[in-house]
N, C-alpha and C positions, 0 to 999 in steps of 0.2 A: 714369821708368816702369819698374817692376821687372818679371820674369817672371809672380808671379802674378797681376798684375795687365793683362797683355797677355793672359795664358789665361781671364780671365772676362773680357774683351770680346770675345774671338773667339766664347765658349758664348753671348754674348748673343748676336751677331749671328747664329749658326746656328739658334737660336729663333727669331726674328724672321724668318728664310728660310722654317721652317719651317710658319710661322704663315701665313706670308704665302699659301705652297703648299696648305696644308689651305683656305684660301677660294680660290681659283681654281682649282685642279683642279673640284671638282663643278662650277662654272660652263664651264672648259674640256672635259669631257666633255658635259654638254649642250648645247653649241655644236657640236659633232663630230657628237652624234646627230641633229641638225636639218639638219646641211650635208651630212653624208654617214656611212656606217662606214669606209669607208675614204680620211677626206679628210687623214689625215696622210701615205700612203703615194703618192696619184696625185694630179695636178694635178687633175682632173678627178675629185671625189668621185661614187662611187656610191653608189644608192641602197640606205638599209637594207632589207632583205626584208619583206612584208609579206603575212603570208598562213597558210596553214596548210600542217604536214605530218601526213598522216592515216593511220592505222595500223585496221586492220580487225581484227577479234577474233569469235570463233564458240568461246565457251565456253560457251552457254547451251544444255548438253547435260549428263546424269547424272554424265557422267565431270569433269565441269568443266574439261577439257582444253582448248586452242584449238584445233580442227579446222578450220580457215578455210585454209591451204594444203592441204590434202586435199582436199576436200570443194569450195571456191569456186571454180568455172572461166574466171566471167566476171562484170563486175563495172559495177555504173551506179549514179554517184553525182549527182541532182541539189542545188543550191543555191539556198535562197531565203533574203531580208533579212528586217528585222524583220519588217518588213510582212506577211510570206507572198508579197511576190511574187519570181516568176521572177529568178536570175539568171543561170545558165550549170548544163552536164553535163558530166561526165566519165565516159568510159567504159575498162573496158580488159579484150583476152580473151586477152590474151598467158599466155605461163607465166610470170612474173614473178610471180605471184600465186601462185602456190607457193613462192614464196622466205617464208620464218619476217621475213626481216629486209625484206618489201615496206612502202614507204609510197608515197600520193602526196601530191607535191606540188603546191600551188595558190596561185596568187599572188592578194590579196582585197584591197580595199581597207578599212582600218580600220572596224569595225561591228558589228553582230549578225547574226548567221546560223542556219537551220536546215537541218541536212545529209540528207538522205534517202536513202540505200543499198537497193540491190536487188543480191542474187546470182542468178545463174541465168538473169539476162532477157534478156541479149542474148548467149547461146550459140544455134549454129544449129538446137539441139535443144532449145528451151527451151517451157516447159509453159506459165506467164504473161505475157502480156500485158501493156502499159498502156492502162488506157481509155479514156484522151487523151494525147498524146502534149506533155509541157509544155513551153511556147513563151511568147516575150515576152505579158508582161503575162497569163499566167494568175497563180494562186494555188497554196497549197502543200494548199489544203483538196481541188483538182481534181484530187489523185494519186490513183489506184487502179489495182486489178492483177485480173485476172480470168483464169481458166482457160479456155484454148484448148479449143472446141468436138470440136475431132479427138480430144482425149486422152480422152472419154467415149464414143466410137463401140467396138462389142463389137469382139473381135477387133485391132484397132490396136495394135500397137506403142507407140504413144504414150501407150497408159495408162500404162506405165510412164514416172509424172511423173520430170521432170529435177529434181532438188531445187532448193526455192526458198530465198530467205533475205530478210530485212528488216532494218534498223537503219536509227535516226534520231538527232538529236541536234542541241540547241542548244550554238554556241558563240559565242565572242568575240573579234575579231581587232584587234590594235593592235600598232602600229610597236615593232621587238624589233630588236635583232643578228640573232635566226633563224626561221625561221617558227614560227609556234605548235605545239607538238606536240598533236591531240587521238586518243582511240581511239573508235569507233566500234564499238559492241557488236552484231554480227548473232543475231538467231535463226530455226530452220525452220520451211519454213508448208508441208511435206510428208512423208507418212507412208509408208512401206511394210509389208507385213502379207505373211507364210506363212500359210497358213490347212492343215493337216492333218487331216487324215479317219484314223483308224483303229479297227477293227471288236475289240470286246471277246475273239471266239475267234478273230481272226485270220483273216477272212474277207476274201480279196484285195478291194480298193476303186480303184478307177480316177477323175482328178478330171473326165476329162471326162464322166461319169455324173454329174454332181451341178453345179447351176447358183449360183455362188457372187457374189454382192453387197452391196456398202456404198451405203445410201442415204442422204442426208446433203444441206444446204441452207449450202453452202460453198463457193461456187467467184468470188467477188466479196469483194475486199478495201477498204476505203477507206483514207485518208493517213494514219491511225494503227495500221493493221495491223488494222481488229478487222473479223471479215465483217458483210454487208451482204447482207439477203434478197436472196436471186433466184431460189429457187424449189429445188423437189428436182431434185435427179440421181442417176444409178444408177450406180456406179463396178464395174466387170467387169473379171478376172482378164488378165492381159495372158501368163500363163502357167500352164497346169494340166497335171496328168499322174498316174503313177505311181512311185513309187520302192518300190524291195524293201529292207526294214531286215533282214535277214538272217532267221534263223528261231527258231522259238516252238513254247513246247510245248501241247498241247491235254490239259486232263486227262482219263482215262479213266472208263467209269462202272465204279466195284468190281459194282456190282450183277449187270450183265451181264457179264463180267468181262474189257469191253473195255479192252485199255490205252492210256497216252496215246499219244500220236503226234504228229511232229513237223513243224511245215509250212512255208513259205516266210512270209513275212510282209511283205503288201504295202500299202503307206499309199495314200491317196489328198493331191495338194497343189493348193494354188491359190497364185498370187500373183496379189497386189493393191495400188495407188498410191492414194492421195487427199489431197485437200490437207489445210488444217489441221485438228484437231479441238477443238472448246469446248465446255465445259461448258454454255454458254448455250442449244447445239443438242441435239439427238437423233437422232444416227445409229442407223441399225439394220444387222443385219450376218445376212443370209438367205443358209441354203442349202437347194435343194428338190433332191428325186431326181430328174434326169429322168424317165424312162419313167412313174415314177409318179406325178409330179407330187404327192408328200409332200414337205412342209416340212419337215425333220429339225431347222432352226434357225434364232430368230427372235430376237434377243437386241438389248437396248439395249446398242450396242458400249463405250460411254461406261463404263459403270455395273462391265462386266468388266475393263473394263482401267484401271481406279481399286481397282478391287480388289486390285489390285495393285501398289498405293502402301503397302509393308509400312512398320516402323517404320524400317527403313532409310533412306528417305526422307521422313521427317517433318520434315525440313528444307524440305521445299514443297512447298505449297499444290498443291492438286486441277489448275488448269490451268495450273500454272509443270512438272508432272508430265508432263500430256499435251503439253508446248510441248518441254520438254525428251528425251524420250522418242521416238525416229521409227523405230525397226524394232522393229516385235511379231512373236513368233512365236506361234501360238496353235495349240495341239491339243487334237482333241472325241474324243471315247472312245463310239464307238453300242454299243447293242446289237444294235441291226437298223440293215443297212445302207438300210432302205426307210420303214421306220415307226420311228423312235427311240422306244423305251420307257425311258432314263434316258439323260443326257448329260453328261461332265462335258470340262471346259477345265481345258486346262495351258497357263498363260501364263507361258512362261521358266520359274523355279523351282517355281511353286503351281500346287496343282491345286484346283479348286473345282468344286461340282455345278451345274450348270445353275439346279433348281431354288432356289438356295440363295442367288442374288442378285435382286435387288427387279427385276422388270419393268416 
């Protein structure tokens, strides 16, 4: 037997090892994943993971940034099966939730799931409610979230909502090396609004003169997030006042040959909370003088602040705008601080006439 002839029976036989290994590995690895992940290293294999690791996201804002570690303080995550029924909650109000890099994790048994998130519910200042509280053998249709009676009383602190947040999501969990990774998309179901008052010649305006409200048929949510009649409410300033913007010139009349003169310049403000706003509803947004008990503004809130869905945002839709959108600044321009005879709104960058949008 010569040399080349002992080097092609060795190449044979390292094929045939070869061969041999390409069909029992994929068998020996699926006997590994059945017995254990780690049944080659411990006598005793353990079990592969089974479950999800859940990452929460709050980019459903203009900026499309994830604001969910700013913004999310405390956090409740219920789980139901195919079915819609009940299977267990998670909660959590720690600062871990400002961490960029938080997930949690959940151990699940192989199946279909739908995950329903709430931000905001279970902080000890928190605005929403649940309207049942979900327990063995409910469903996932019996979630809802309604606004706390205190946060509508005038005067309270509590108007000032706590922001809310919602996200949902079906997923799928089955036996892995690692838990499933899914994200969870939140968005806000509460708005905050400045509302400014200032006088065309610059006639000081004070906001507790002037009685500021959002009325609106919003404070009941169901399991998909979309509201649910329950009648109107009247949503009042949780803070109003005066602020001085420095000073302004009045111009003079040539005629009489007064000149101009220059005066302090003082706004009137309110602040205001309310929960979501849709298209489907008709909020109105009323300010009356007190003493005189003139309307100065009656305005469909909706209608103003779509007005202001420039081309800039022609990327979405009328209530992905209002959904994404939660601090408006809005200033009114009187002529009379008692009888308004023209009015115009500056919302953010645009200014527009009162009468110039559809009532």
């Amino acid at each position: 037997m010569n040399f080349k002839h002992l080097l092609s029976m060795k190449k044979d036989f390292l094929k045939r090892i070869a061969r041999a290994f390409m069909v029992i590995f994929p068998t020996l690895m699926a006997f590994l994943a059945l017995t254990g992940c780690n049944a080659i290293l411990d006598d005793e294999p353990e079990p592969c993971p089974v479950g999800l690791e859940i990452r929460f996201v709050y980019d459903y804002n203009l900026e499309r940034a994830n604001a969910f570690p700013a913004q999310v303080d405390c956090l409740t995550l219920h789980i139901y099966d195919a079915e819609g029924k009940y299977v267990t909650t998670r909660t959590e109000t720690s600062s871990v939730l400002s961490d960029e890099n938080y997930r949690m994790a959940i151990d699940l048994p192989e199946g279909e799931y739908r995950l329903v998130a709430y931000g905001g519910a279970e902080c000890g200042k928190a605005s929403f409610s649940h309207t049942a509280i979900p327990a063995s053998g409910s469903k996932d249709t019996e979630l809802g979230m309604k606004l706390n009676p205190e946060c509508l009383e005038p005067g309270n602190p509590a108007g000032h909502l706590h922001d809310h947040f919602y996200g949902s999501l079906k997923v799928s969990v089955k036996r892995a090396p690692q838990l499933t990774p899914v994200t969870v998309k939140m968005m806000k179901n509460t708005n905050h609004f400045r509302l400014i008052l200032q006088h065309m010649t610059y006639e000081p305006l004070d906001g507790h003169d002037y009685e500021f409200k959002i009325v609106d048929d919003n404070t009941l949510f169901d399991h998909n997030n979309l509201l649910v009649d329950n009648g109107m409410v009247t949503y009042t300033p949780w803070d109003c006042g005066s602020i001085s913007t420095g000073t302004g010139e009045i111009p003079g009349d040539n005629a009489s040959g007064n000149s101009s003169t220059i005066t302090e310049v003082q706004i009137a403000y309110a602040d205001l909370s309310t929960s979501r706003l849709m298209t489907m509803r008709s909020p109105k947004l009323i300010v009356t003088h007190k003493e005189s008990g003139s309307e100065l503004i009656n305005i469909p809130l909706n209608n103003y602040l779509l007005a202001l869905r420039s081309n800039h945002f022609d990327w979405c839709g009328e209530q992905e705008f209002l959904d994404r959108k939660s601090d408006w600044q809005l200033f009114f321009f009187l002529d009379d601080p008692r009888h308004w005879n023209s009015a115009f709104i500056r919302v953010d960058d645009w200014i527009v006439r009162i009468n110039d949008i559809d009532q």
